[in-house]
VOGU-3710 file (C-alpha; in Angstrom, 3 decimals, decimal comma):
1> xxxxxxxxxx> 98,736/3,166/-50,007  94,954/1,879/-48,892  95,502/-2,259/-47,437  93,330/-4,073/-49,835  94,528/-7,605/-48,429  91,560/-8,884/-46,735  91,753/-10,263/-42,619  92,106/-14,045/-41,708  89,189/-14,968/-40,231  90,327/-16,290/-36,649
11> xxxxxxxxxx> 87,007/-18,047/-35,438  87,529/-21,928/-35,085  86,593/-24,447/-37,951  83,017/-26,070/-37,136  83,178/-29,714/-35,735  80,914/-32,160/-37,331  78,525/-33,597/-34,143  80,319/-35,928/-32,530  79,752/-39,926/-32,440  79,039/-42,266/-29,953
21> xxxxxxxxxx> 81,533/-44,716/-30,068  79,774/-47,390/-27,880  79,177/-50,939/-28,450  75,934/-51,494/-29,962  75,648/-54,229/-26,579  76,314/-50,705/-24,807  73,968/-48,351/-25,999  71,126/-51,184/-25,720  72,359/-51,846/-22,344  72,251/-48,333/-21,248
31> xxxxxxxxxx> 69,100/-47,914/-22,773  67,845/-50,856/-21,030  68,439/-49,881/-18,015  66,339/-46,596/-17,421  64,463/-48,684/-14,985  65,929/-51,405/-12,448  66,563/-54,725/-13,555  67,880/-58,005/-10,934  71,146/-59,326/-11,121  69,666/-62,355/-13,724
41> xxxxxxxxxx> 67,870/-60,307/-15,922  70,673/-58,027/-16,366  72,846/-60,974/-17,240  70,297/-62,261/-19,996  69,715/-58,279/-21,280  73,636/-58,137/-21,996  73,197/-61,504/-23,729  70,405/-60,433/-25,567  71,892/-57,339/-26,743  75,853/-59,298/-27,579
51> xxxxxxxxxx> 73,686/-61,295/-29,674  71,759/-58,312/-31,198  75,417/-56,659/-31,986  76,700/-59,367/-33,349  73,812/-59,974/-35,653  74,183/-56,071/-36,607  78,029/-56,282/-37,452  77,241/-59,524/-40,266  74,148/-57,832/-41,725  76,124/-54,618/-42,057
61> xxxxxxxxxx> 73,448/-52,369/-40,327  76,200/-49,580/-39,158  76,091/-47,853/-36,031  72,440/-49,144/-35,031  70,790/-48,316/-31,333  68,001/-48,170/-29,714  67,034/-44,810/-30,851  67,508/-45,619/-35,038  66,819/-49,589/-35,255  63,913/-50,410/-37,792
71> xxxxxxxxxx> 60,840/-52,726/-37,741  63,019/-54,294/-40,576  65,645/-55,161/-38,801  64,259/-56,673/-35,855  62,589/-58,483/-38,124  65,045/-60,111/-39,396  66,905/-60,782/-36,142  64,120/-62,874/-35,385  64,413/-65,077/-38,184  67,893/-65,315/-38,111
81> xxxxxxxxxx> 67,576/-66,929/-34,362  64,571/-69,071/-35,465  66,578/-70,000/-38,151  70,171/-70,914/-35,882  67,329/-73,116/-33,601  66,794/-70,703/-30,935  63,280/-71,645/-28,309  59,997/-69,793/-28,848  59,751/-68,707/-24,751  63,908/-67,218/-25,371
91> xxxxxxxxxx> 63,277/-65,356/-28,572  60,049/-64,174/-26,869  62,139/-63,201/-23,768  64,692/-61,446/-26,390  62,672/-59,456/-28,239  61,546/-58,256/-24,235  64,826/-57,063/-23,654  64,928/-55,324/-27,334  61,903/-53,256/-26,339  62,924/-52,559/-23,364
101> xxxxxxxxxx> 66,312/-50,635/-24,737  63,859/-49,136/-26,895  61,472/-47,257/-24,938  64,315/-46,615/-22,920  65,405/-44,522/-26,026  62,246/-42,697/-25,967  60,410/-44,771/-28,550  57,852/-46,401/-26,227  55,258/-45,699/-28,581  56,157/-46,928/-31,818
111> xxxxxxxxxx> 57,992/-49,999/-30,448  54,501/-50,968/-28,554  52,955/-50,345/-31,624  54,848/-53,322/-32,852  53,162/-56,900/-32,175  55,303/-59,443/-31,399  53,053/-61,543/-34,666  54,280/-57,976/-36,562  57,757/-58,885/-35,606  57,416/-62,635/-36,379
121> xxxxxxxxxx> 58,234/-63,987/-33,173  57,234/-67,759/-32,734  54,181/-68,706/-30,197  55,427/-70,499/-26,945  53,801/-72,205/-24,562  54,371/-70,876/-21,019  53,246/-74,043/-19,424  57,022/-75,757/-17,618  57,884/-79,346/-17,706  59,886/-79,376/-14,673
131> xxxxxxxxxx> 58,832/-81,824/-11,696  59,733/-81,981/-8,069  63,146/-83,639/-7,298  63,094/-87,472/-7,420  63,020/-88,804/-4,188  65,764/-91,049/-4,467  67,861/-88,391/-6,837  67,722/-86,019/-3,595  67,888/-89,362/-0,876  71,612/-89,965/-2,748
141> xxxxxxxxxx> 72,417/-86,537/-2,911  71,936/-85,631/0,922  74,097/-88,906/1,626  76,913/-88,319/-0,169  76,586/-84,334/0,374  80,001/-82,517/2,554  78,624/-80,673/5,093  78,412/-77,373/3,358  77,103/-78,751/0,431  74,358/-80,820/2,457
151> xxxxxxxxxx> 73,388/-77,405/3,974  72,880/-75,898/0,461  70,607/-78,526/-0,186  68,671/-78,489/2,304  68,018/-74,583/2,334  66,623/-74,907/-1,218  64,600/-78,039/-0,289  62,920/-76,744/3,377  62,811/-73,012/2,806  62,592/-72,702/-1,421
161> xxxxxxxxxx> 65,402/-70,439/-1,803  66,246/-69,452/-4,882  70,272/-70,470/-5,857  71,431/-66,887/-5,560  68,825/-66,682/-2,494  70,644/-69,794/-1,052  74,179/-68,164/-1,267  73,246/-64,467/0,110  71,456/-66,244/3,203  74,401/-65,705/5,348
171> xxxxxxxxxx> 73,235/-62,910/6,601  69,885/-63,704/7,394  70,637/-67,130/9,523  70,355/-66,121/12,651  66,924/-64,034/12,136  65,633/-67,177/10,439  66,863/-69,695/13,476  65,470/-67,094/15,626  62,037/-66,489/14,030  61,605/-70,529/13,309
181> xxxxxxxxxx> 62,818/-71,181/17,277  59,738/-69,266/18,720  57,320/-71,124/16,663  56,796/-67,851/14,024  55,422/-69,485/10,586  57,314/-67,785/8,314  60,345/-65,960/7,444  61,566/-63,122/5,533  63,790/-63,458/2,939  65,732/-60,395/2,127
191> xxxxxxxxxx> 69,036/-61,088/0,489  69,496/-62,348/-3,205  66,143/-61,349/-4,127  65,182/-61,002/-7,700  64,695/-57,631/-8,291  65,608/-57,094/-4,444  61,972/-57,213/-3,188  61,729/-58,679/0,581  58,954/-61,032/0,645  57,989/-63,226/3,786
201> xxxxxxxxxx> 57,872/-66,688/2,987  55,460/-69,310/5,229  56,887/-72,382/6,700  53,784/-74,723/7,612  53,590/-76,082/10,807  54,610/-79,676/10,057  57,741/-78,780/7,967  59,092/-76,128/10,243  61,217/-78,602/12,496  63,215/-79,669/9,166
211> xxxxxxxxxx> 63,880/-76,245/7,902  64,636/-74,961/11,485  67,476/-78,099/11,586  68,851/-77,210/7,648  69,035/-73,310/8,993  70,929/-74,473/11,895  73,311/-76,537/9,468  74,071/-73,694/7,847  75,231/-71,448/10,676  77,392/-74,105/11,627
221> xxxxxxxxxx> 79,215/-73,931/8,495  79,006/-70,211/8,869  80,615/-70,230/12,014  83,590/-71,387/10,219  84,133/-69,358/7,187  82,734/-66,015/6,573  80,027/-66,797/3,570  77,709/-70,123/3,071  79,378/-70,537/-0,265  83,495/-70,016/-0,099
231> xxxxxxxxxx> 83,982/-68,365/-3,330  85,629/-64,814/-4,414  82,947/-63,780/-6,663  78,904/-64,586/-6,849  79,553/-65,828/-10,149  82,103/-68,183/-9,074  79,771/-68,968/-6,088  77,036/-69,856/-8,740  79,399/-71,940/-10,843  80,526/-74,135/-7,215
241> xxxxxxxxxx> 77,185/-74,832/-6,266  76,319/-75,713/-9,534  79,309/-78,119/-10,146  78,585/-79,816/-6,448  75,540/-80,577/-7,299  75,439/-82,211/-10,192  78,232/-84,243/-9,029  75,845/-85,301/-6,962  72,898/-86,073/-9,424  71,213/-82,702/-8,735
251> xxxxxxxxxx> 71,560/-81,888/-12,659  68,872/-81,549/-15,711  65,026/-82,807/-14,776  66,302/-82,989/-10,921  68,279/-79,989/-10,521  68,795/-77,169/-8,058  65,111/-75,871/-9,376  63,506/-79,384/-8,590  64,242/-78,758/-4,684  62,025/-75,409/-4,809
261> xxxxxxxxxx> 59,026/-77,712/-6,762  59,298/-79,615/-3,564  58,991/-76,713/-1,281  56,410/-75,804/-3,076  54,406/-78,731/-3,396  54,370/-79,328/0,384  52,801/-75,924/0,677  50,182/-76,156/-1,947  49,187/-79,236/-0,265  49,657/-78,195/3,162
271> xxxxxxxxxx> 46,946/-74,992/2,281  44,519/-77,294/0,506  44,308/-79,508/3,588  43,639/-76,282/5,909  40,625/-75,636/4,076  41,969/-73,358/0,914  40,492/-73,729/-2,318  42,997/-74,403/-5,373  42,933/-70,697/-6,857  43,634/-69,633/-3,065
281> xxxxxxxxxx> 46,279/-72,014/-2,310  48,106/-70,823/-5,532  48,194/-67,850/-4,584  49,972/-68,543/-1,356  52,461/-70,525/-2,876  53,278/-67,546/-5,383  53,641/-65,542/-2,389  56,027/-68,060/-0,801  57,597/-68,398/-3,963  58,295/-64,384/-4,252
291> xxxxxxxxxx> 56,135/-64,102/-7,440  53,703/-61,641/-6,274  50,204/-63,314/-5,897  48,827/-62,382/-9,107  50,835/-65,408/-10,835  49,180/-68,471/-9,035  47,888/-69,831/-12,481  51,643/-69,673/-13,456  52,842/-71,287/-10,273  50,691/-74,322/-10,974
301> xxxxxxxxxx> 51,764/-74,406/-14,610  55,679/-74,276/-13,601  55,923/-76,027/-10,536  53,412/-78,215/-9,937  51,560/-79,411/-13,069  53,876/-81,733/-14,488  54,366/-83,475/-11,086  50,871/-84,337/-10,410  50,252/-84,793/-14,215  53,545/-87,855/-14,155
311> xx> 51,238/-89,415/-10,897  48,223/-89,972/-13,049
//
């Protein structure tokens, strides 16, 4: 008798394609970082994009990314942080970050095709308010300063180290004694760079005594403990050299940021009275300052203008 039964098929069931089960902070994140980003800006990118995810999950937007999010909805991120109160120059900085994860996704071109005006985000001005440390802010601080924290100080205030600069110096000391002890007029800062580029940073004549003393402060402290700043992780070194100095006054309009408006001020002025015009001496200081020296206009703008605006 002929089998009429027919066979089982024995090939396997086919699998629907396969989600990503990320956090929408993830796939930004990942997105975001198909290019090298500093230490800081990879802290405010993840803040950015927890921000961005958590505006997702209330408007119900599903499992958005960088390759699928709409003009629409960045959009209305926008004005939802306008809305909660949110600065001009940080929404401006945000919507940065959003691009970025974008083209990272492959969608350079039709996120570029997108104006920020397009996307509604407010005009800010990029012109600081920030001043150069009161004298007698900084005069109480360096009194009542311990020892370690005195040397902190003083490395943002002589040599206009950045905080994370400040804390990574460490290792870099004993070149810096070294180079400042033979008279060479500047030194190069290597460690806790944002985006890790080396830049060599001029100490003038007239100031290098001072900054050769604070660098010599600080490898005493050095010679004692193994880091500048005793703490188990950078960002609980950031958060203890924070704390110590706003104890100390070092806080808002006069804090940790105020000390590098000094450093820079001295140099601006120091170039002018060799001889340099303004645009030049700008220049320099952006250089010092490890902004490139295509930002001198924005140099004057954040660091100095307010100062010399306040003694008018």
């Amino acid at each position: 008798m002929e089998n009429t039964s027919k066979s089982t098929s024995t090939s396997p069931p086919k699998r629907s394609p396969s989600r990503d089960h990320r956090s929408v902070e993830a796939k930004f994140m990942m997105a975001a970082l198909h290019k090298g980003a500093a230490t800081l800006t990879h802290k405010k990118m993840l803040t950015t994009f927890r921000a961005f995810a958590a505006h997702a999950k209330l408007q119900r937007y599903g499992d958005v990314d960088p390759a699928t999010v709409t003009k629409k909805q960045l959009c209305q991120y926008v004005s939802t942080r306008i809305e909660a109160g949110i600065t001009a120059r940080t929404i401006q900085n945000e919507v940065s970050h959003l691009r970025r994860a974008v083209h990272g996704a492959g969608r350079g071109e039709w996120v570029d095709a997108l104006t920020n005006t397009q996307l509604g985000v407010p005009v800010g001005t990029r012109i600081g308010t920030g001043r150069v440390v009161d004298a007698q802010v900084l005069a109480h601080a360096l009194e009542h300063a311990p020892a370690d924290t005195l040397a902190w100080i003083q490395l943002e205030r002589c040599l206009g180290l950045r905080r994370e600069e400040m804390i990574e110096s460490h290792k870099s000391l004993k070149q810096w004694e070294a180079a400042l002890s033979r008279g060479q007029s500047f030194i190069t800062i290597r460690h806790g760079t944002k985006g890790g580029r080396v830049r060599d940073t001029t100490i003038p004549m007239p100031y290098r005594t001072r900054a050769l003393k604070a660098v010599s402060a600080a490898l005493e402290i050095v010679r004692q403990r193994q880091h500048l700043v005793d703490a188990p992780t950078a960002r609980a070194a950031q958060k203890q050299v924070h704390d110590r100095f706003a104890a100390l006054g070092l806080m808002g309009k006069d804090s940790g940021h105020s000390l590098r408006r000094a450093f820079c001020r001295d140099n601006y002025e120091y170039y002018l009275s060799e001889g340099h015009s303004i645009k030049e001496a700008l220049v320099l200081c952006s250089r010092d300052l490890g902004h490139g020296e295509g930002r001198g206009r924005w140099v004057w703008n954040n660091y100095l203008r307010a100062t010399y605006e306040q003694q008018t």
